[in-house]
C-alpha positions, 0 to 999 in steps of 0.5 A: 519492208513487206513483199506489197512495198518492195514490189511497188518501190521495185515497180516505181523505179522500173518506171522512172528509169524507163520515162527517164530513156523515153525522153531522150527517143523524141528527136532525129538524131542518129549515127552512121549505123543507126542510119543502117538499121533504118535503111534495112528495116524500111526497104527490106521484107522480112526475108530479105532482111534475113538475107542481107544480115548474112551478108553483113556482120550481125545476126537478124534477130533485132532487125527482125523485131524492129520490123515487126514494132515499124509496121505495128507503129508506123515508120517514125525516129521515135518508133526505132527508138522506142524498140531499143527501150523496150528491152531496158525495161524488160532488164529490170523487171527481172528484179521483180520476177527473179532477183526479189524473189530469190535475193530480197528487195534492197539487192533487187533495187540495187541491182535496177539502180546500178545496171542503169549507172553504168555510163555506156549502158545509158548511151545505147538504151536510146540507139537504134541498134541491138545492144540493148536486146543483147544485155537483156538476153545475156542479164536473163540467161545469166540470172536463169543460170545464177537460179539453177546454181541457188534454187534448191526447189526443183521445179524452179531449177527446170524454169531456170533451165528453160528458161537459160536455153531461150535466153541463150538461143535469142541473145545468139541471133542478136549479136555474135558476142551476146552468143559468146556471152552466152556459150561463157554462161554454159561453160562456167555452169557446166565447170560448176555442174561438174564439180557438184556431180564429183562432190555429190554423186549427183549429175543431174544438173550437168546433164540439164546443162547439156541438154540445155546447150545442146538444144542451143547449138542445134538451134543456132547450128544454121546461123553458125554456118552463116557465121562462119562464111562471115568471119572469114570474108572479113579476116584482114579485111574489117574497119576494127584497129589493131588490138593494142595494150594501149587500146586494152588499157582504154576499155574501162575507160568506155564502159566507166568513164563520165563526167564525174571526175575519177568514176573509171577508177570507182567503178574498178575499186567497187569491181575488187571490193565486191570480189573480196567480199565474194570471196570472204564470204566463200572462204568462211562458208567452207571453214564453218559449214565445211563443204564447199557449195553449201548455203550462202557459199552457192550464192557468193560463187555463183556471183563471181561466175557472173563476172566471170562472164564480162572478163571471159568475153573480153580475154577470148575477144582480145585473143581471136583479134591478136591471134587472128584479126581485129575482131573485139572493140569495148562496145562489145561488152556491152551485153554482160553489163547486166551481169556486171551489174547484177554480181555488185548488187549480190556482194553488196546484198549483206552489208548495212543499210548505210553501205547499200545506201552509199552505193545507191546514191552514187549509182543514182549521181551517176544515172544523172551525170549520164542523163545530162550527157545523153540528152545534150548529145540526143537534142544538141550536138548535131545540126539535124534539128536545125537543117531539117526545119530549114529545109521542111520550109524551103524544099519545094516539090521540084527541087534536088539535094545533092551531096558530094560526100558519098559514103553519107548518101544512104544517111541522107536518104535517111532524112529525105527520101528519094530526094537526094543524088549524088553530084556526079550523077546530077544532069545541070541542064535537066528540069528542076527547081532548085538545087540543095547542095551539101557540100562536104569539102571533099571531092568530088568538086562542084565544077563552077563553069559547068553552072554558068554554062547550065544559067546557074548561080551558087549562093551560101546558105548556112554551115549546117550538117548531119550526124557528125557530118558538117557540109556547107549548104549552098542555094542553087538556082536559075539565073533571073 
C-alpha cells in the first residue's frame, strides 16, 4: 500500500472512531465527579480553579483547558464532553505523525483499532474528566521515548527528546498517576540509555534524558510542593478501600472486561503472547546480529519498555497503598493504555497479513460491544432525560426543588441552578409557588405536620432520579 492510501485509510479510521465518541456527547447524563468538574469550571476564574485544585486531589491542567473550550462554546453538556473527545483524537493522530512513519501503516491501523478496543478507554473518552488527556499525554511521551530508542537520525531524536519533555510536563499537571506514568518512561529510558552508554562509549542519549527530565522536575517542582501537602492531608484519611489481593486480582477485570464472554482472559493471553514474541525476536536479534541493541532488537526492547510502563505504575501504586495509605484504584491505569496499545500493535507489526487481520476484527468486535454499553449507559441507565423534560414543562418561576439527600445538592444545582435548597433550610410559610421535592428515603424526614400547619399538601408525582440517584418526586402546594 502506497504512502497516499495508508495516510487516508489511517485518516478514515481517526475520523470514524471520533464520530463514533461524538454520538455519545449529546445527553445530560453524568456521574458524581462529573458534576465536580461542571461545578468548578462554571463558578471558579482561572485562579481560582488553580486554587481549589490545591486543595483537592488532582492537578489543574485539564480543568484549566475545559475552562478554556466553556467560555469559546458556551456553557453546555456536550461542550464538557466534547473537551474529553478532543484528546481521543489527538491520541490517533499520533499513528499518522509517529507510528506510520516509523513502524508502517498495518501497525499504525493496528494500534488506531486496538487503543479504541480496550473496554475501559471507551467509557471515559465521553466522561467529563481528565483521563482521557492523561492517555493522550502518557501514548505521546511513550511513543516520543519509543523514537529516541528507534530513530537513528539525530534530529529526529531531538524532536523526540522535546518532544517527551512537553509530554511529560502536561501529563504531570493532568493527574498525578499520569506524572507517574511519566517518571516510569524516564526511568526505563534513562536504564536503556545507560546500557547503550556502557556498551558504546556514547552517552549522548543519557544526557539527553537528564536534561530532559530535569527541565520537567523543575517545571513540576511547584506543584510538587502542592502534591506533597495534598498526600499527606489524605493519609488514613481518603475514600480509596484497602488494597486487597482480592481487589488486585479484579483490575483486569476493569481494564478487559465486557460483554463478550472470556475477553478479560483474551486480553491477558494476547499481553503474553506479544511478550514471547518481543522476546523471540530479541533473544534472535542477539544470536545473528551478535549485539544487543542492534536492528529489529532496539524495537522489540523498546516495546516491552511500553508495558513496562502500565505494570510499574501499578506495582508502585499497590506498594504506597499497602505500605502507606490506599491511594491506587485500576481507573488509575487509565493513562498508559495507549502504551498498552501501542506495545500489542509493535509485536504484532511482523506477523501475516491474516493474524494481523485476526486481531483487527477482534479489536473491531470489541469497539462494538463497548459502543452497545456506552451509548445504553449515556442515553438509558438513568432517569435525568425523563425528570429534566417533566420538569422543563411544569417548573414555574416562583417554584422551589427541595431535596433531602444532602451530599447530592451540588449535583442538583448541576441541572437547575440556584433552583435547589435544601430541606432544612426551606421556610414552609414563606412566598413560593410550588414545592418540587426529591425525596431520597434518608433523613432528614419531611415533617408532614409542619405542611398541614404551613396550608400545604403532598402529592406523589413519579419515582424518578439523578445520576445513580433514585428519589421520590412529590408536588407540594397550597391547599385550595
Amino acid at each position: 500500500m502506497n504512502k497516499k492510501k495508508s495516510v487516508s485509510l489511517l485518516l478514515l479510521l481517526v475520523i470514524a472512531f471520533t464520530a463514533m465518541y461524538i454520538s455519545l456527547i449529546f445527553n445530560k447524563n453524568i456521574w458524581t465527579d462529573e458534576a465536580y468538574t461542571m461545578e468548578l469550571v462554571r463558578e471558579n476564574s482561572f485562579w481560582g480553579i488553580i486554587r481549589n485544585t490545591a486543595n483537592d486531589v488532582h492537578p489543574p491542567l485539564y480543568y484549566l483547558i475545559v475552562k478554556c473550550f466553556v467560555l469559546l462554546l458556551g456553557d453546555a453538556f456536550p461542550v464538557y464532553k466534547a473537551v474529553s473527545v478532543i484528546p481521543m483524537a489527538l491520541t490517533m493522530l499520533l499513528a499518522l505523525t509517529h507510528v506510520r512513519p516509523w513502524c508502517g501503516g498495518r501497525t499504525a491501523a493496528l494500534f488506531i483499532i486496538m487503543v479504541n478496543a480496550i473496554p475501559c478507554v471507551a467509557e471515559y473518552v465521553v466522561q467529563m474528566r481528565m483521563y482521557s488527556w492523561a492517555l493522550f499525554f502518557v501514548t505521546w511521551a511513550g511513543l516520543a521515548a519509543y523514537g529516541m530508542c528507534t530513530q537513528e537520525d539525530q534530529r529526529t531524536r531531538r524532536r523526540c527528546c522535546i518532544q517527551l519533555a512537553a509530554a511529560s510536563l502536561l501529563g504531570c499537571y493532568t493527574h498525578n498517576y499520569a506524572m507517574l506514568s511519566c517518571v516510569c518512561i524516564y526511568l526505563l529510558l534513562c536504564v536503556y540509555a545507560l546500557s547503550c552508554g556502557i556498551k558504546n562509549k556514547n552517552w549522548a542519549l543519557l544526557w539527553a534524558c537528564l536534561i530532559s527530565g530535569g527541565a520537567v522536575a523543575v517545571c513540576y517542582l511547584p506543584w510538587l510542593v502542592v502534591l506533597f501537602r495534598q498526600t499527606a492531608s489524605r493519609i488514613e484519611n481518603y475514600w480509596i478501600a484497602p488494597v486487597t489481593w482480592q481487589v488486585i486480582r479484579a483490575y483486569p477485570d476493569f481494564l478487559f472486561a465486557s460483554r463478550l464472554p472470556g475477553s478479560t482472559p483474551l486480553y491477558l493471553i494476547l499481553c503474553g503472547a506479544a511478550v514471547l514474541l518481543c522476546m523471540k525476536r530479541c533473544i534472535r536479534c542477539r544470536i545473528h546480529c551478535h549485539t544487543e541493541g542492534s536492528g529489529e532488537g532496539i524495537r522489540d526492547v523498546a516495546a516491552l519498555m511500553l508495558l513496562a510502563v502500565p505494570v510499574m505504575t501499578a506495582v508502585i501504586g499497590i506498594a504506597v497503598s499497602l505500605l502507606v495509605t490506599p491511594f491506587f484504584i485500576a481507573r488509575y491505569l487509565l493513562p498508559c493504555m495507549g502504551l498498552l496499545a501501542l506495545f500489542l500493535a509493535l509485536a504484532f507489526r511482523e506477523k501475516s497479513g491474516k493474524v494481523q487481520i485476526l486481531l483487527a476484527v477482534f479489536g473491531v468486535l470489541m469497539v462494538f460491544n463497548s459502543y452497545q454499553k456506552n451509548y445504553e449507559e449515556e442515553y438509558h441507565s438513568t432517569h435525568t432525560d425523563e425528570l429534566l423534560a417533566y420538569m422543563e414543562e411544569h417548573l414555574g418561576q416562583e417554584d422551589l426543588i427541595v431535596y433531602n439527600f444532602e451530599i447530592y445538592g451540588f449535583i442538583y444545582n448541576i441541572y437547575f441552578p440556584d433552583r435547589v435548597t435544601f430541606l432544612g433550610d426551606v421556610d414552609f410559610a414563606g412566598d413560593f409557588g410550588t414545592i418540587w421535592y426529591f425525596d431520597s428515603c434518608v433523613s432528614p424526614w419531611l415533617d408532614t405536620q409542619l405542611l398541614e400547619q404551613n396550608g400545604l399538601e403532598k402529592e406523589y408525582v413519579m419515582r424518578s432520579g439523578i445520576e445513580q440517584n433514585e428519589f421520590q418526586l412529590y408536588r407540594i402546594s397550597h391547599k385550595e
